[in-house]
C-alpha positions, 0 to 999 in steps of 0.5 A: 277152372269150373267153380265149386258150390259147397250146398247144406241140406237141413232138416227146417221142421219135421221129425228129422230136425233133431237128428244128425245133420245131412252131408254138405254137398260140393258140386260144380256149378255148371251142373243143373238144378235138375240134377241138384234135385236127383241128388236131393231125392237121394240125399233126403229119401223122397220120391216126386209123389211126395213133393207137395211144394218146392221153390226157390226164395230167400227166406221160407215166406219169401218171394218165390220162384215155383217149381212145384206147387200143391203138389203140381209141377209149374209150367215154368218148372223146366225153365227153372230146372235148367238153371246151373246152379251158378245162376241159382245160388248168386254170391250176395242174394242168399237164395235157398231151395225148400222141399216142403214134403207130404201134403201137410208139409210135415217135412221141411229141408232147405239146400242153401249155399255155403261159404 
């Protein structure tokens, strides 16, 4: 039986933070992180061009593994976008993708792991 993720898309700073919050996602963990994020872009409205950073840590200062960066995809982007999101979100290691949006970072979500 193919495991199933329950993901939290949230609103961490921006002018969506007060407003209601955005489903929780429940999806196989065989399905990539690229398709997380074709299901992120259509769950938060935003278009690539409007990525300023995206990765992948613990906390928002954490340690990061880049996806995006000042608005450029890494090189190691599509090794990391291969990644299912089983390996993406280990049981125990508390890992969150951040979507930092617009070039200021106005808008900041985070897609986390439910229990």
């Amino acid at each position: 039986m193919r495991e199933k993720f329950k993901l939290s898309i949230q609103c961490i700073r921006g002018i969506y933070v007060e407003h209601d919050p955005l489903p929780t996602l429940e999806i196989s963990g065989e399905l990539l992180l690229s398709d997380l994020h074709n299901i992120a872009q259509k769950t938060i409205h935003f278009e690539d061009n409007e990525l300023h950073d995206c990765y992948i840590a613990s906390t928002m200062r954490g340690k990061r593994k880049w996806i995006v960066q000042a608005g450029k995809w890494k090189d190691q982007c599509k090794i990391e976008l291969a990644r299912t999101i089983a390996e993406t979100f280990l049981p125990g290691t508390n890992r969150k993708l951040f979507y930092f949006l617009d070039s200021t970072g106005d808008r900041i979500f985070q897609i986390r792991r439910r229990q």
